[in-house]
C-alpha positions in Angstrom: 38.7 24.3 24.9 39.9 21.1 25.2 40.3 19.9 21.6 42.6 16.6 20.3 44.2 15.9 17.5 44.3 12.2 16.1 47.1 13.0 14.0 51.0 14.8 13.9 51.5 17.0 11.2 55.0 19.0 10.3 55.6 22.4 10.2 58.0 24.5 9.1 60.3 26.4 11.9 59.0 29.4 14.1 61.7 32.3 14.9 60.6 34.6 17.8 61.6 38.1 17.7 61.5 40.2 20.7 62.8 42.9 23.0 63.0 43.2 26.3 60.7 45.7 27.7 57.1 45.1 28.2 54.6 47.3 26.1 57.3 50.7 26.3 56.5 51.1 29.9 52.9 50.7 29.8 53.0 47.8 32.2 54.3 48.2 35.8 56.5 44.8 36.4 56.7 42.9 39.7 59.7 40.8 40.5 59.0 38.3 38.3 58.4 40.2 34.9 61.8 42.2 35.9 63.5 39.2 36.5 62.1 37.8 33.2 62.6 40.8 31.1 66.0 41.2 31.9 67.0 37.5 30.9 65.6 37.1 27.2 61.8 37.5 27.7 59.6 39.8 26.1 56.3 39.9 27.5 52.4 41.0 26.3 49.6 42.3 27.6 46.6 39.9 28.0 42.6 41.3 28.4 40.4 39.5 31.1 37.2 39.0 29.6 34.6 37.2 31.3 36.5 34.1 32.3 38.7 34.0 29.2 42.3 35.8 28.8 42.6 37.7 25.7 46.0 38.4 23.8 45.5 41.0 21.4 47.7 40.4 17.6 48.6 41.3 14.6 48.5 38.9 11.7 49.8 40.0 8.8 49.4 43.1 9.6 45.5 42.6 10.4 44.3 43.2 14.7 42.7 40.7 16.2 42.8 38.8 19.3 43.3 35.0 20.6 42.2 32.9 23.5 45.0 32.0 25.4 44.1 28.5 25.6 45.9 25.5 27.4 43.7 23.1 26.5 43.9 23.2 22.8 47.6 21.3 21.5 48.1 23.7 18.7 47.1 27.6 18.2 44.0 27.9 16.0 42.4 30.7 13.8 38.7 30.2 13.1 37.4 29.8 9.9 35.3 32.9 10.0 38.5 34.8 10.9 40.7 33.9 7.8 39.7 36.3 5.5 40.1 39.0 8.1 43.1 37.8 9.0 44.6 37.7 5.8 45.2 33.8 5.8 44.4 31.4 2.6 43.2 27.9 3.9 44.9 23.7 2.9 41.9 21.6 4.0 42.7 18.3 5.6 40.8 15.4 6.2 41.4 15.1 10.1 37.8 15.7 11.8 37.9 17.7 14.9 37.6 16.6 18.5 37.3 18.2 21.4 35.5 18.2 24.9 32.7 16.1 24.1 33.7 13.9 21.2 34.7 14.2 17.3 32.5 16.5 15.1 31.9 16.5 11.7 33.9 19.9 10.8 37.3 19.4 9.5 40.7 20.6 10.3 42.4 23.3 7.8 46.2 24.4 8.2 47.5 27.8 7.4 50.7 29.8 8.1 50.7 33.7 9.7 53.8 35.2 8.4 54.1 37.4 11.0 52.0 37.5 14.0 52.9 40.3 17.0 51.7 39.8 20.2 52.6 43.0 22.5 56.4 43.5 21.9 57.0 39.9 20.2 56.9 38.9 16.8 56.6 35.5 15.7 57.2 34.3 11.9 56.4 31.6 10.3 53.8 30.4 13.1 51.7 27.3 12.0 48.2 27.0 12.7 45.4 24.9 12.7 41.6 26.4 11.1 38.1 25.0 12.4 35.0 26.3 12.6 33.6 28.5 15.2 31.5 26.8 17.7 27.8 27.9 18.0 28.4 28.3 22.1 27.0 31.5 23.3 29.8 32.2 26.0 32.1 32.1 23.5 30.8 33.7 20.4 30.8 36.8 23.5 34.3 36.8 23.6 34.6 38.1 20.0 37.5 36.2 19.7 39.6 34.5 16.2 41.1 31.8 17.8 42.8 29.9 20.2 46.3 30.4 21.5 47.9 26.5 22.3 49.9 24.7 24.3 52.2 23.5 21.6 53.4 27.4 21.6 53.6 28.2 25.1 56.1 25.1 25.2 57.9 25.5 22.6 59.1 29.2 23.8 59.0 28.1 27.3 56.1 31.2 28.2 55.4 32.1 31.5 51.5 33.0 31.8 51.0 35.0 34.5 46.9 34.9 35.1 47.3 37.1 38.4 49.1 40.2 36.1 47.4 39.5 32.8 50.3 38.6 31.1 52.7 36.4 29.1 56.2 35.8 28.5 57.8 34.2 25.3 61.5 34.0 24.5 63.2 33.2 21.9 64.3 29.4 22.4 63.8 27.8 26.1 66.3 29.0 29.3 68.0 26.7 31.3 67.1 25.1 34.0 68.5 28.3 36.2 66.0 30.3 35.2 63.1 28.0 36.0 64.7 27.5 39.4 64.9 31.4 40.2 61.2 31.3 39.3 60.3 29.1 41.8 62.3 31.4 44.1 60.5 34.3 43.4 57.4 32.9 43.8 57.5 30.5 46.7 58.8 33.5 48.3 55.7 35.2 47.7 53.8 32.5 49.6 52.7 30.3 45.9 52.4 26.5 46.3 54.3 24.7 43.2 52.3 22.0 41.2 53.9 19.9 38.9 52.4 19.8 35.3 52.2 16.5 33.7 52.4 16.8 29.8 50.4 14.0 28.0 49.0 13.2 24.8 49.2 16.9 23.8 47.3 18.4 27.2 48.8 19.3 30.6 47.5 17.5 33.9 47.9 17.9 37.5 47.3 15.4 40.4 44.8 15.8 42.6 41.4 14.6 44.5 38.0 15.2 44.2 35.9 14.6 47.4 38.6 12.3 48.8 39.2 10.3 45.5 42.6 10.3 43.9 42.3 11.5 39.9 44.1 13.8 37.5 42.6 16.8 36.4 43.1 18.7 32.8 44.5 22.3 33.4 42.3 24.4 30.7 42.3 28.2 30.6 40.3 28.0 27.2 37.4 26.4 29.7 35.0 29.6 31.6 34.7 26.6 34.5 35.8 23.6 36.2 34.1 21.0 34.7 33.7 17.0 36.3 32.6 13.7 34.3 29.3 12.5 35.1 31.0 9.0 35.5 33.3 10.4 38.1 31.2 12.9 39.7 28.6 9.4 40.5 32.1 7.3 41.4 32.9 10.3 44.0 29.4 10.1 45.4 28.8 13.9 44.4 25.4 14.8 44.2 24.2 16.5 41.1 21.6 18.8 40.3 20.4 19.2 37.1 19.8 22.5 35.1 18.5 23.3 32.2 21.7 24.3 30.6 23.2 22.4 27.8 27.0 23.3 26.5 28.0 23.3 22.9 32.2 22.8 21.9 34.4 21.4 19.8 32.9 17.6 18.1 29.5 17.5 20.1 27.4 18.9 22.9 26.1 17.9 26.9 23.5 18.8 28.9 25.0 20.6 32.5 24.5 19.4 35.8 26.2 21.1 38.9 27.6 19.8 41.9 29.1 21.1 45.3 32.6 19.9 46.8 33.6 20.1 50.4 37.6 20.2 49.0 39.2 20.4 45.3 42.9 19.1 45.8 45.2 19.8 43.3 48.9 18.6 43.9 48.9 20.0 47.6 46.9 23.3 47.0 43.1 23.0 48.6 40.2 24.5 47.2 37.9 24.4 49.9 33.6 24.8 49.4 33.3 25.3 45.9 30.9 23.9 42.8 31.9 22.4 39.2 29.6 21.5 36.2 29.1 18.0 35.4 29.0 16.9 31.9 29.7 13.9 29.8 33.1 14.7 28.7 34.8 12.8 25.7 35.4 9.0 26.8 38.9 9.0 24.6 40.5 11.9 27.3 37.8 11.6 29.7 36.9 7.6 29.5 36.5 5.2 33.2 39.6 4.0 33.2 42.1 7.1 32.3 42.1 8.3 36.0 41.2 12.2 34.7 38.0 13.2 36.1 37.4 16.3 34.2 39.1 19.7 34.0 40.5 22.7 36.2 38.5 25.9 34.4 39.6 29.7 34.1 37.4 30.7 36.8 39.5 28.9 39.9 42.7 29.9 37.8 41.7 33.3 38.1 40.8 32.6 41.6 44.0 31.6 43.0 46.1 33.7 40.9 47.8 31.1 38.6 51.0 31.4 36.7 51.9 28.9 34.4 56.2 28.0 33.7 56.3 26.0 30.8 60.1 25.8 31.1 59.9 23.5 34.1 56.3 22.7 34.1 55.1 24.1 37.1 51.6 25.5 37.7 51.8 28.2 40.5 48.9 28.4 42.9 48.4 31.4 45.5 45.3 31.8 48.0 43.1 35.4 46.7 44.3 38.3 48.4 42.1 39.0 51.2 
């Protein structure tokens, strides 16, 4: 979803609870989620709905699902959800930002006391409220918020896109296990990117039609998205549609464009399309080298699995 925050707040500590078997058998684990399972991890099932990964809860108590979401910092409830999420609001006076700008909405805070996700329970877990946005993909997804970054680091998860699930623990391995997860999956024939944390987003390096840039990794986005100021700067040519996208702090009309090559680190996507919109100039702006974002759909695509203990994004070719 891309949103930023203009300003830190504190919260009080998280505690993890988990065990180590994933959903009482219900899942079949590859050599990964073994190899996880048996060193702290707990893991949960995520639904694949449309382009967007699903991880059911319980907060308080109450069902309901988030959007696993690496391009917003914090986890977020919506403010439609509160009530049935049993959650009481503090209102703040921080407006909210996101993809294409600031908004006028304003961020709320709120604390689930317990929230279970498969076989892990986490207490204490701090949350930021906004309103829902009025896009159409996304009110689809029936969804009450946003599962963020700030999370999946802070347990050192593994998200594992091409099983549909994630890993928490309760404080972050060592550096061992991190390097028997590149093991396991260079061995399967992945490609290892390097994640570059910044300003409260994750990046990877890459090229767009030849031309060095940075890309935002953001499962919360249905596509891969380009700036209109980069997409004229790599001499892509664009052809408009009538579509106009609605997210966090504003709005932009949708162009579309073809690529002969999508590099990112040293994976290749070869002959494939992005939109093109005008993305916020604060991430986004001409001289910050990021020329828009990797979306859920080539995730999904090349079979991505995220280590936020080393930060690594894990890349695979589809399964032919």
């Amino acid at each position: 979803m891309r949103l930023t925050r203009g300003t830190a707040t504190v919260f009080v500590p998280i505690i993890l609870l988990l065990t180590a078997r994933v959903g009482r058998g219900a899942v079949t684990l590859d050599a990964l989620g073994l190899y996880l399972t048996k060193n702290g991890y707990g893991g949960a099932q995520l639904v694949h709905l449309g382009n967007f990964y699903h991880l059911p809860i319980q907060s308080n108590g109450k069902p309901g699902n988030l959007i696993v979401d690496t391009g917003s910092p914090t986890t977020l409830i919506f403010r439609s959800s509160l009530k049935r999420l049993n959650l009481i609001e503090s209102k703040t006076t921080d407006h909210v930002s996101g993809a294409y700008g600031r908004g006028r909405d304003v961020y709320g805070l709120t604390t689930i006391k317990a929230l279970t996700a498969g076989n892990c329970t986490l207490t204490n877990v701090p949350v930021s409220v906004a309103s829902e946005i009025s896009s159409t993909h996304l009110k689809r997804t029936h969804s009450n918020g946003l599962l963020g970054l700030r999370e999946l680091i802070e347990f050192g998860a593994v998200l594992d896109l091409r099983n549909h699930l994630v890993y928490l623990r309760p404080s972050r391995p060592g550096n061992s296990v991190a390097s028997e997860i590149k093991s396991i999956l260079l061995r399967q024939g992945y490609i290892a990117v390097p994640l570059l944390l910044k300003d409260n987003h994750v990046y990877v390096a890459g090229g767009l039609n030849g031309v060095p840039c940075h890309f935002m990794v953001d499962t919360g986005s249905d596509v891969t998205s380009v700036h209109t100021n980069f997409a004229a700067r790599a001499k892509l040519k664009v052809a408009a549609t009538p579509l106009v996208d609605v997210g966090f702090g504003g709005s932009s009309p949708v162009g579309i464009t073809t690529f002969p090559f999508l590099r990112i680190g040293n994976y290749e996507i070869r002959n494939g399309s992005a939109s093109v919109e005008y993305l916020n100039p604060q991430v986004f702006g001409a001289n910050s080298g990021i020329a828009g974002c990797i979306g859920a759909e080539y995730l999904a695509i090349n079979r991505a699995i995220f280590d936020f203990v080393s930060g690594t994004l894990y890349l695979c070719p589809p399964a032919h």
